[in-house]
KEDO-424715 format. One record per residue: x, y, z negated of N, C-alpha, C, CB in turn. Coordinates in steps of 0.05 Angstrom, whole numbers, plus 5000, padded with zeros to 4 digits. Glycine has a CB too. Example, Ala and Ser with C-alpha at 12.3 -4.5 7.8 and 13.67 -1.06 7.14 Angstrom:
2
+------+------+------+-------+-------+-------+------+------+------+-------+-------+-------+
! n.xx ! n.yy ! n.zz ! ca.xx ! ca.yy ! ca.zz ! c.xx ! c.yy ! c.zz ! cb.xx ! cb.yy ! cb.zz !
+------+------+------+-------+-------+-------+------+------+------+-------+-------+-------+
! 5264 ! 4886 ! 4844 !  5246 !  4910 !  4844 ! 5264 ! 4934 ! 4844 !  5226 !  4911 !  4819 !
! 5257 ! 4955 ! 4858 !  5273 !  4979 !  4857 ! 5258 ! 5001 ! 4843 !  5282 !  4988 !  4886 !
+------+------+------+-------+-------+-------+------+------+------+-------+-------+-------+
This chain:
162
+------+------+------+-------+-------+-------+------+------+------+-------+-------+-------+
! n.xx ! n.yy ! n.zz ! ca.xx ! ca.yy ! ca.zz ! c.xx ! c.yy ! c.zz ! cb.xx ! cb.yy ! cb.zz !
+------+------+------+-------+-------+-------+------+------+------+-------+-------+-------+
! 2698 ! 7048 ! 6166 !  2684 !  7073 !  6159 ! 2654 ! 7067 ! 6158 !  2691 !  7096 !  6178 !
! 2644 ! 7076 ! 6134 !  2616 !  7072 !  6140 ! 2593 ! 7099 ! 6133 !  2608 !  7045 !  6122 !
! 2581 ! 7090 ! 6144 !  2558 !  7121 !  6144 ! 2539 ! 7118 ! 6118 !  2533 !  7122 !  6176 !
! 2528 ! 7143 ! 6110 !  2515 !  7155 !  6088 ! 2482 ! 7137 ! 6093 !  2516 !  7193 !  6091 !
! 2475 ! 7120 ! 6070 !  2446 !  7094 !  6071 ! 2433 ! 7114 ! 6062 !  2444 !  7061 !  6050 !
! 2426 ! 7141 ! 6057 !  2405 !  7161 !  6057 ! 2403 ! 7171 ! 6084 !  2409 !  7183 !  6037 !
! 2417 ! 7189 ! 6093 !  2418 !  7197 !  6121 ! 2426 ! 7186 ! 6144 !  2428 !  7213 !  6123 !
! 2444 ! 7170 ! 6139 !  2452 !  7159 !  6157 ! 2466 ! 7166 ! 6190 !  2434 !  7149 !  6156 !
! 2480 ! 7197 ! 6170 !  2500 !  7211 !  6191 ! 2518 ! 7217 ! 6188 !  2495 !  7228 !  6201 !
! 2528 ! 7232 ! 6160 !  2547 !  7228 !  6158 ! 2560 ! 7200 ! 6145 !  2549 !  7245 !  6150 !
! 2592 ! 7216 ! 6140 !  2613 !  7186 !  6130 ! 2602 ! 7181 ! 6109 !  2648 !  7189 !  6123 !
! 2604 ! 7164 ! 6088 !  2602 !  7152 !  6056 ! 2629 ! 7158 ! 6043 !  2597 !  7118 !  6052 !
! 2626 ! 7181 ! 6027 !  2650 !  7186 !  6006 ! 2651 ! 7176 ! 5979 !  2653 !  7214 !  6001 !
! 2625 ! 7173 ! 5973 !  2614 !  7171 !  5944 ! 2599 ! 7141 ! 5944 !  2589 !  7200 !  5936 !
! 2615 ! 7124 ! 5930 !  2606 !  7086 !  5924 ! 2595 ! 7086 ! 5903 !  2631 !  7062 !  5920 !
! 2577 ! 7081 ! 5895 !  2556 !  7079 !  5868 ! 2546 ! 7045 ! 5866 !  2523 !  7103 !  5875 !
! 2552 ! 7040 ! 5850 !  2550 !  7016 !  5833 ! 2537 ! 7012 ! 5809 !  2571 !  7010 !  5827 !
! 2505 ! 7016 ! 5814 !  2490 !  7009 !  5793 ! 2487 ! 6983 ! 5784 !  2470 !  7018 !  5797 !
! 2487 ! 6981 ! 5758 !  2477 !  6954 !  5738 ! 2456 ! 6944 ! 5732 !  2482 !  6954 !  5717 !
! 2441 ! 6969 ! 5727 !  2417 !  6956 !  5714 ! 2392 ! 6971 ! 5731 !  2416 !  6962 !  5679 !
! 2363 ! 6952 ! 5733 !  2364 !  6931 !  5719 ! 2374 ! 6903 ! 5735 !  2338 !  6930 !  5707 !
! 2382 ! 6924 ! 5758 !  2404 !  6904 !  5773 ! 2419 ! 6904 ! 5800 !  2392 !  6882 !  5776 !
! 2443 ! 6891 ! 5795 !  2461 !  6900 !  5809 ! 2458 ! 6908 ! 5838 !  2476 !  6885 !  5807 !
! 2473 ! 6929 ! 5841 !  2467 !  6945 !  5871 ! 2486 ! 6963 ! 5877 !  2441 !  6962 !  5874 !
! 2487 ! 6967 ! 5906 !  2508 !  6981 !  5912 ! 2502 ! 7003 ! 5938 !  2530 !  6961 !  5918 !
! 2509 ! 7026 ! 5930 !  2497 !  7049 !  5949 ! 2519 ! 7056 ! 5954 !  2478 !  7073 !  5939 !
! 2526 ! 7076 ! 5980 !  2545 !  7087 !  6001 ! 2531 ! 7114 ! 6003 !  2547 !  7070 !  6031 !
! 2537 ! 7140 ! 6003 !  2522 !  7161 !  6005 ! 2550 ! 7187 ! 6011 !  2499 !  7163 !  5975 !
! 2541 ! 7194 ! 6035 !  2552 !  7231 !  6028 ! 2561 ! 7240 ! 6011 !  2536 !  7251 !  6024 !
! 2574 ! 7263 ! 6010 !  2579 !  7278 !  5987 ! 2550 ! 7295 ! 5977 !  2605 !  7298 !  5995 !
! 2536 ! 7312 ! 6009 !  2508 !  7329 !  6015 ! 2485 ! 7299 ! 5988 !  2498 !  7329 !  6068 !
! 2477 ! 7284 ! 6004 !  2459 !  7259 !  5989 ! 2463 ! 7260 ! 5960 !  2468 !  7228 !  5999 !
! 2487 ! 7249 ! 5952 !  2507 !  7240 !  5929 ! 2493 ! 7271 ! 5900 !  2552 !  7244 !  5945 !
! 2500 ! 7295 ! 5918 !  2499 !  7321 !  5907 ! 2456 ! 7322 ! 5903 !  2520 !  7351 !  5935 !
! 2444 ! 7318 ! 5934 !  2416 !  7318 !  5927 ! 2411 ! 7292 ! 5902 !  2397 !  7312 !  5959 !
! 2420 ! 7270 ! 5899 !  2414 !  7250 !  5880 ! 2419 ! 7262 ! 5846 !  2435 !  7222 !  5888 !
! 2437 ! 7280 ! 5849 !  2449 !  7287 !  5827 ! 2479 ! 7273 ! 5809 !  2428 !  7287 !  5813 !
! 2480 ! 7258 ! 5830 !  2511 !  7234 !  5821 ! 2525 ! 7257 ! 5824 !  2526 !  7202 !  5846 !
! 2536 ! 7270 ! 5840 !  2558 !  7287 !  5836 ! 2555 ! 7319 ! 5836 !  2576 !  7280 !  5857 !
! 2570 ! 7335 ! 5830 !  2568 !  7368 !  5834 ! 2592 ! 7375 ! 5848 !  2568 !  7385 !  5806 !
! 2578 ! 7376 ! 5875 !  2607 !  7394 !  5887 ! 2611 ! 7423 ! 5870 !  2602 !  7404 !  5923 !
! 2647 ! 7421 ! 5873 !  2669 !  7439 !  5857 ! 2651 ! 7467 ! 5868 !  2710 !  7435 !  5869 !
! 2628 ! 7472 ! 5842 !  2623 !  7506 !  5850 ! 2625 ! 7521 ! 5815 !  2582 !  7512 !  5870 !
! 2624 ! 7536 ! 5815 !  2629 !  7554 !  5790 ! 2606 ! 7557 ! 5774 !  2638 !  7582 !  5797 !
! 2592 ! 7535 ! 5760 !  2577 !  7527 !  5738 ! 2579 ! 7529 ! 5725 !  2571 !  7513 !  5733 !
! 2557 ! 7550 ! 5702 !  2572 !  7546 !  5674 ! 2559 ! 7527 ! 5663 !  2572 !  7568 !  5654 !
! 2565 ! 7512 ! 5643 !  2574 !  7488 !  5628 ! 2535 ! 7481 ! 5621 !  2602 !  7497 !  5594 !
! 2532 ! 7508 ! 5615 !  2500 !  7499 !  5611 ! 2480 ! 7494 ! 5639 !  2485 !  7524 !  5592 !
! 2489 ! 7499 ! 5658 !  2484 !  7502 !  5681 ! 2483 ! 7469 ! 5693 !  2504 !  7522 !  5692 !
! 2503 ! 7455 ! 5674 !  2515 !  7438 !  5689 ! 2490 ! 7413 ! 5676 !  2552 !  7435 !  5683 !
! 2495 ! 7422 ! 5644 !  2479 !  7395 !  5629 ! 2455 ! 7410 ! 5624 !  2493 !  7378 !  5598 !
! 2434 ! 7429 ! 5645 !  2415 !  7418 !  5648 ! 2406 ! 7404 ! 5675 !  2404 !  7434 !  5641 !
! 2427 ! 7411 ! 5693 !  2421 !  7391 !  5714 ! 2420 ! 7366 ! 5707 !  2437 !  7391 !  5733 !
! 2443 ! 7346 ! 5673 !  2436 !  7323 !  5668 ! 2417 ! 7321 ! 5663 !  2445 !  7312 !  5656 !
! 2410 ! 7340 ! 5641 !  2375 !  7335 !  5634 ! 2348 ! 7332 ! 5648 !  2367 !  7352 !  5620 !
! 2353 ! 7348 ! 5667 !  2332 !  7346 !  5690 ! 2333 ! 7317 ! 5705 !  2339 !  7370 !  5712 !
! 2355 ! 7304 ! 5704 !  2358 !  7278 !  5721 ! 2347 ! 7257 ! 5698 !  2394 !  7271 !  5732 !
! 2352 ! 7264 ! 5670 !  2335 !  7237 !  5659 ! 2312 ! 7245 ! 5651 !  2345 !  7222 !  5635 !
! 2299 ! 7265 ! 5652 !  2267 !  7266 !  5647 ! 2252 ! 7242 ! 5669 !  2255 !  7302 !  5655 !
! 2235 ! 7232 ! 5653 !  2222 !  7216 !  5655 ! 2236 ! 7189 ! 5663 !  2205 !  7225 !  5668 !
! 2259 ! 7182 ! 5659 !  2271 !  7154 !  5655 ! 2264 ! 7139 ! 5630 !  2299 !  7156 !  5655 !
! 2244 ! 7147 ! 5612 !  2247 !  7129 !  5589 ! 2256 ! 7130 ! 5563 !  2258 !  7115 !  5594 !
! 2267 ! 7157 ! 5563 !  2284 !  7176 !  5532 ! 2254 ! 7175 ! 5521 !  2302 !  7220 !  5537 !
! 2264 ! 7183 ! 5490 !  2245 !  7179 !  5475 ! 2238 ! 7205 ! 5464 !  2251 !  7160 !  5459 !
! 2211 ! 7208 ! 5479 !  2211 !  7234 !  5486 ! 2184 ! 7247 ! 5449 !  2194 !  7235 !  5530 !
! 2177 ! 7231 ! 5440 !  2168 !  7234 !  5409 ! 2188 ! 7246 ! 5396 !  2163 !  7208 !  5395 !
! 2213 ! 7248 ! 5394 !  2232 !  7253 !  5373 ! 2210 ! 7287 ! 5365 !  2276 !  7255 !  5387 !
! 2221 ! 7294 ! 5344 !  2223 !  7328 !  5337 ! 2238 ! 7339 ! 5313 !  2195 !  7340 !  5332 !
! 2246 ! 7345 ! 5315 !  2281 !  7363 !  5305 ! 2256 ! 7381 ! 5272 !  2303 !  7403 !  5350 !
! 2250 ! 7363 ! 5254 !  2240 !  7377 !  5230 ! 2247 ! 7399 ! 5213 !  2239 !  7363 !  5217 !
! 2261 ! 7421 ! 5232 !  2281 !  7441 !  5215 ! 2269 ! 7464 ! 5245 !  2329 !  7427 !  5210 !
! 2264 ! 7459 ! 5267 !  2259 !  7476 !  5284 ! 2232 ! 7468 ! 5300 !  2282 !  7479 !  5301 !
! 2228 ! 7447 ! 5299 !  2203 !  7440 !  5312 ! 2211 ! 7426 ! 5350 !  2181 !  7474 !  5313 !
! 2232 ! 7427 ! 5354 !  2238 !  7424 !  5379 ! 2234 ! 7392 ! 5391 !  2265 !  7434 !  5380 !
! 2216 ! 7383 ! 5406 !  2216 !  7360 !  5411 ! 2238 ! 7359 ! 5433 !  2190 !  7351 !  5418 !
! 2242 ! 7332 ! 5435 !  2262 !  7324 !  5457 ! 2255 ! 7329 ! 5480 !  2268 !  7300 !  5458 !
! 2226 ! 7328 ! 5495 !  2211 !  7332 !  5516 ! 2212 ! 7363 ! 5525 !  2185 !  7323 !  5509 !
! 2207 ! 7374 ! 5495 !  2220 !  7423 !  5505 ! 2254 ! 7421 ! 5512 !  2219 !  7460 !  5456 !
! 2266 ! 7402 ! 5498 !  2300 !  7403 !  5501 ! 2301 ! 7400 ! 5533 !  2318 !  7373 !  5482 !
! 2287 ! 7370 ! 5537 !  2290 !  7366 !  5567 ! 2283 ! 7386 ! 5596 !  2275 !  7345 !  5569 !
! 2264 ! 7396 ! 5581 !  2253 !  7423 !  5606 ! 2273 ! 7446 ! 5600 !  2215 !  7440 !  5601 !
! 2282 ! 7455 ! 5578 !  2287 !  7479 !  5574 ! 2319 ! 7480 ! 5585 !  2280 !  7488 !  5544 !
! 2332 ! 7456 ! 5570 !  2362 !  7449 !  5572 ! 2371 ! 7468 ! 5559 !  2377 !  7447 !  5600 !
! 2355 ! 7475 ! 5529 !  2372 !  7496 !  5506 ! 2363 ! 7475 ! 5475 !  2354 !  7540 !  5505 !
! 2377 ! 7478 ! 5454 !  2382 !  7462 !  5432 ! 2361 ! 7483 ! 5418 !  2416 !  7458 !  5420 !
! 2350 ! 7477 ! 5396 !  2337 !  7505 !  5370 ! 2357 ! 7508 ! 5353 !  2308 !  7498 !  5348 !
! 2358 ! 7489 ! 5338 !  2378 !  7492 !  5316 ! 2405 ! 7474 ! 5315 !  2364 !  7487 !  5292 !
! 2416 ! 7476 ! 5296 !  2443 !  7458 !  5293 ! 2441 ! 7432 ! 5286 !  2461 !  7468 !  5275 !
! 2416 ! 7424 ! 5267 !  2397 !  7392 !  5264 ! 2398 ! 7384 ! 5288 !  2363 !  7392 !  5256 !
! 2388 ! 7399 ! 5308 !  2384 !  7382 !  5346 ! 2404 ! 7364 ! 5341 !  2393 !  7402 !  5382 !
! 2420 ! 7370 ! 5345 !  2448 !  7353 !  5354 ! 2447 ! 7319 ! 5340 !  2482 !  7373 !  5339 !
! 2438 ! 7322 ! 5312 !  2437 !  7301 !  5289 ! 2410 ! 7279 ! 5307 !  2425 !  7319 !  5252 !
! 2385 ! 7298 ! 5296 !  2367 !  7286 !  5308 ! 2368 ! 7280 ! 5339 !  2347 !  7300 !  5302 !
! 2377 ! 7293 ! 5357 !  2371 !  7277 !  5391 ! 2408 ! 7264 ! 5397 !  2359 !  7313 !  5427 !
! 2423 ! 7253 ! 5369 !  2448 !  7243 !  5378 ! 2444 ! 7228 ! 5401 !  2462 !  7228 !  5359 !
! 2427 ! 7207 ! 5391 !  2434 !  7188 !  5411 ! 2433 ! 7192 ! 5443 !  2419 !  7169 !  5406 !
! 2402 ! 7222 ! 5445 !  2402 !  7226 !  5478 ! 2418 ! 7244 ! 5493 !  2378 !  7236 !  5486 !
! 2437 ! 7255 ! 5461 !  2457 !  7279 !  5471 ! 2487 ! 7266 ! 5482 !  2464 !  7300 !  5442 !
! 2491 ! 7241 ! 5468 !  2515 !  7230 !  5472 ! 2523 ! 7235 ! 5502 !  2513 !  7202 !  5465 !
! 2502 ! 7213 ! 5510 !  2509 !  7206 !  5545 ! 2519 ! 7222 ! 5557 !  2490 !  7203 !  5564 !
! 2492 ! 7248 ! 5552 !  2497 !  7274 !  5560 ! 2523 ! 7285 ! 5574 !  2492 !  7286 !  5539 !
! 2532 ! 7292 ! 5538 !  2557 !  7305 !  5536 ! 2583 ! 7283 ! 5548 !  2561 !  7313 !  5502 !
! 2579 ! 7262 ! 5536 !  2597 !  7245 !  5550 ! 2601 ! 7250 ! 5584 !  2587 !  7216 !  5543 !
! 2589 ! 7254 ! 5593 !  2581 !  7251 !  5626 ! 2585 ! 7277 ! 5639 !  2548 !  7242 !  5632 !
! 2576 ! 7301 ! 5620 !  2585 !  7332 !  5624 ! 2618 ! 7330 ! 5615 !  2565 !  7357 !  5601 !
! 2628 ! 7311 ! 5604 !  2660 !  7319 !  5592 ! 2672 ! 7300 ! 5602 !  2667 !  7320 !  5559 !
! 2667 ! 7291 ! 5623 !  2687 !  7263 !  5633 ! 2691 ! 7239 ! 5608 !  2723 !  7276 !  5640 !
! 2673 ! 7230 ! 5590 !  2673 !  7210 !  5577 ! 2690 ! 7228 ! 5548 !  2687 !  7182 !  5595 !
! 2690 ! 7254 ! 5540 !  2704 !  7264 !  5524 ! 2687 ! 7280 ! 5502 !  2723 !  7278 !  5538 !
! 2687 ! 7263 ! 5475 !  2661 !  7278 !  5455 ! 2681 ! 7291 ! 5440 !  2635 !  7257 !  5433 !
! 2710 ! 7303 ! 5437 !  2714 !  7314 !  5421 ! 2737 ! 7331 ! 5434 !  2716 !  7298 !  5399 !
! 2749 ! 7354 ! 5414 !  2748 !  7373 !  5433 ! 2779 ! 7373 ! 5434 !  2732 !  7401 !  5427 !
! 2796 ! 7374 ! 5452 !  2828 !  7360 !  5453 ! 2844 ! 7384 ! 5473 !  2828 !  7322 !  5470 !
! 2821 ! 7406 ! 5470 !  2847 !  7441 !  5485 ! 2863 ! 7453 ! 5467 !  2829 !  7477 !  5498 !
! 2859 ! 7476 ! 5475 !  2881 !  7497 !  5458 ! 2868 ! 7500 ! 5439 !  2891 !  7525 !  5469 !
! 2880 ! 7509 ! 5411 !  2865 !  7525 !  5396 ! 2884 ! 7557 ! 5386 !  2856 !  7504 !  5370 !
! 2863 ! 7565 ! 5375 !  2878 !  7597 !  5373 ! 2912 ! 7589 ! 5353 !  2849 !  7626 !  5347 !
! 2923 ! 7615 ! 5364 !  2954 !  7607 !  5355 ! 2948 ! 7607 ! 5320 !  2982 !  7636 !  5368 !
! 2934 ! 7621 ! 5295 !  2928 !  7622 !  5273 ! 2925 ! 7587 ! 5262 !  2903 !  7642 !  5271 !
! 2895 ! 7580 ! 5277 !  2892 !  7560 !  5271 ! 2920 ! 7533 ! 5280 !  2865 !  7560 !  5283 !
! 2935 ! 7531 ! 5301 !  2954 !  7510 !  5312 ! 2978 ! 7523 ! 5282 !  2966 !  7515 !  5355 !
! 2981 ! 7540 ! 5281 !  3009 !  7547 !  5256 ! 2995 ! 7538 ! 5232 !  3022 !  7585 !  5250 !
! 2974 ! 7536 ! 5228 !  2969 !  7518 !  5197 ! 2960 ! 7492 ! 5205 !  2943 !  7531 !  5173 !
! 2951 ! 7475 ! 5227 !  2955 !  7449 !  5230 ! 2976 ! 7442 ! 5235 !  2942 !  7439 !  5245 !
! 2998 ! 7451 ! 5243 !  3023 !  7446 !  5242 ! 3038 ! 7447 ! 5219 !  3033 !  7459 !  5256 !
! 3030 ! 7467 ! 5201 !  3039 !  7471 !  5175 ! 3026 ! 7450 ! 5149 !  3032 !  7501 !  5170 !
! 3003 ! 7437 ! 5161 !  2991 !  7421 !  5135 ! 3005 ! 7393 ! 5130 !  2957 !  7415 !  5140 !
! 3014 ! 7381 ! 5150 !  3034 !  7354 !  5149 ! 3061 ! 7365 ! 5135 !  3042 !  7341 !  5183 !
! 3069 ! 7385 ! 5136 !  3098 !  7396 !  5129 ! 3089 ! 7395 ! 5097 !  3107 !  7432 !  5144 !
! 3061 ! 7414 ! 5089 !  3063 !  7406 !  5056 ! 3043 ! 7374 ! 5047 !  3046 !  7439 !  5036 !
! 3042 ! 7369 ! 5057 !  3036 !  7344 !  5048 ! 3059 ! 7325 ! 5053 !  3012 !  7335 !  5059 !
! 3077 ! 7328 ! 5067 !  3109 !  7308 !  5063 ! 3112 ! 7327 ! 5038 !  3143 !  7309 !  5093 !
! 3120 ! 7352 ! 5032 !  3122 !  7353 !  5007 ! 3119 ! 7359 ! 4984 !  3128 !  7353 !  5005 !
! 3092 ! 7350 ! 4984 !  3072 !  7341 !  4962 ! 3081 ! 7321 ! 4946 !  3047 !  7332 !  4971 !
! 3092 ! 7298 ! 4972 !  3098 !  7278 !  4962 ! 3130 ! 7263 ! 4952 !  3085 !  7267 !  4978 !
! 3141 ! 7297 ! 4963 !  3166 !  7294 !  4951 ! 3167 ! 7297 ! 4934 !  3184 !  7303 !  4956 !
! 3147 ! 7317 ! 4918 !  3154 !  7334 !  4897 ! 3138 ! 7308 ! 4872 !  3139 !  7372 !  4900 !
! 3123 ! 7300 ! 4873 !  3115 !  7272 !  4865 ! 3135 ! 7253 ! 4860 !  3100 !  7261 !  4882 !
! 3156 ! 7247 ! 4878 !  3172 !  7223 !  4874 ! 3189 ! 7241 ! 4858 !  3186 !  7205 !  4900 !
! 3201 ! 7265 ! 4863 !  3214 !  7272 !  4844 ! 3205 ! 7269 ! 4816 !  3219 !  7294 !  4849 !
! 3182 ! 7285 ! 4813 !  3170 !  7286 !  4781 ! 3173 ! 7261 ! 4767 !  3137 !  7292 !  4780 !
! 3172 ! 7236 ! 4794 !  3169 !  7211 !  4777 ! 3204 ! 7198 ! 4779 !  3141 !  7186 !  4793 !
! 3219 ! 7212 ! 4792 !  3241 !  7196 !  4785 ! 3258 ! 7221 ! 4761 !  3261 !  7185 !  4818 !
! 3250 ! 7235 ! 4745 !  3252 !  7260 !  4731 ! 3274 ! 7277 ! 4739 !  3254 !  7257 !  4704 !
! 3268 ! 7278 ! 4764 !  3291 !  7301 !  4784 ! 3277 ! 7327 ! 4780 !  3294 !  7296 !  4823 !
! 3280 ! 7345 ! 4762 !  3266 !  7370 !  4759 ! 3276 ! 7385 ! 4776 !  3268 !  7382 !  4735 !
! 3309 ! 7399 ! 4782 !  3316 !  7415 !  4792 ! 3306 ! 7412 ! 4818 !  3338 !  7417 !  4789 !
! 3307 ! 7382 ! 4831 !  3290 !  7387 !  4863 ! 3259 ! 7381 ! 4859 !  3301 !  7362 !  4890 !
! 3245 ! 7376 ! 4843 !  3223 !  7391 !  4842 ! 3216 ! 7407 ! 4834 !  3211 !  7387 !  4839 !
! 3232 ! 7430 ! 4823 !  3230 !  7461 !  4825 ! 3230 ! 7479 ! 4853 !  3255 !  7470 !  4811 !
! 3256 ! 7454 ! 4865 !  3259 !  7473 !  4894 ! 3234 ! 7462 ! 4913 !  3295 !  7466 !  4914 !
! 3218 ! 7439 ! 4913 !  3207 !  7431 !  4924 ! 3176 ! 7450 ! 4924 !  3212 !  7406 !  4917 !
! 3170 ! 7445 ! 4898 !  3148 !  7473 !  4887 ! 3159 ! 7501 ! 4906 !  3154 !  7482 !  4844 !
! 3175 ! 7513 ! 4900 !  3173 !  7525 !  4913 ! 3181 ! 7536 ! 4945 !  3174 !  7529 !  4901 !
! 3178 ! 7512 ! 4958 !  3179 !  7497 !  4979 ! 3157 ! 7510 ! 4990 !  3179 !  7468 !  4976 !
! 3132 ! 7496 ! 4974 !  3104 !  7492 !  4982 ! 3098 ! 7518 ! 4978 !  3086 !  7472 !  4966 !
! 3106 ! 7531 ! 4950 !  3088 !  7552 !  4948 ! 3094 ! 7583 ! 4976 !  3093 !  7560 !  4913 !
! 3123 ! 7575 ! 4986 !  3131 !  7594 !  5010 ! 3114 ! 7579 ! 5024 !  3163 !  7598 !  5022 !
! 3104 ! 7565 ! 5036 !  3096 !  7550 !  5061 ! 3064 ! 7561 ! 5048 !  3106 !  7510 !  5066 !
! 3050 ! 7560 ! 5030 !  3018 !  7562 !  5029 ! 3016 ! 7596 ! 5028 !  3002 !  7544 !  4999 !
! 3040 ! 7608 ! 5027 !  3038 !  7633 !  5027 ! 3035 ! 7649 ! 5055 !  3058 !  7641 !  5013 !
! 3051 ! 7634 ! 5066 !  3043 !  7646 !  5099 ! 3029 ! 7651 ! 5109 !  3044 !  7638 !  5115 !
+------+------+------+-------+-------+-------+------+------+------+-------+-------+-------+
């Protein structure tokens, strides 16, 4: 068991293994861990709540804080204090400082893999169904099976009607 190398009273829950600009290894609290900003104890944050605490942790590390978003005026440096976007360009223009970001607010996850509304899941479910046959109705046309690409047509056309 070993004790927390900030305080040095409590246990060490939290092992941090930095790389650069070179290798090192810290032991810290959960209390330390939470003041460093490595972790967020489980409290009821909302999401913006959360990534501006990231943002607050890389101000002044070295981001490149010149950028400005030519559609709103927003430098990267107002993004970093404010922890709000201007426009929908932000995202384009500060990709590269947003990535981490989001990556790090989403557990390493940039795209979005929940539920979606039941409307939208019944036509992504439904778009593979007419595109198999799209391509039935194609092989038919080309092997000159009319009667099943009649039924096939209107296959599709019940299915895009829904």
């Amino acid at each position: 068991m070993m004790n927390c190398q900030h305080c040095n009273k409590a246990r060490a829950t939290v092992h941090i293994t930095d790389t650069m600009p070179e290798r090192r290894e810290r032991h810290l609290c959960e209390d330390c861990a939470e003041k460093e900003g490595v972790i967020i104890k489980q409290q009821h944050h909302t999401t913006n709540e959360i990534l501006q605490q990231f943002i607050k942790q890389k101000i002044g590390l070295g981001l490149t804080e010149d950028l400005v978003c030519p559609n709103c005026g927003l430098s990267f440096r107002e993004f970093q204090l404010k922890g709000q976007l201007g426009c929908p360009n932000d995202y384009h223009v500060f990709k590269a400082q947003l990535m981490p970001l989001i990556e790090r607010a989403h557990e390493g996850g940039t795209r979005h893999s929940g539920k979606a509304p039941g409307k939208v899941r019944q036509e992504a479910g439904r778009e593979p169904g007419i595109g198999r046959l799209r391509r039935e109705l194609q092989d038919a046309i080309q092997q000159e099976n009319y009667e099943l690409a009649a039924r096939v047509r209107d296959q599709i056309r019940n299915m895009e009607q829904q």
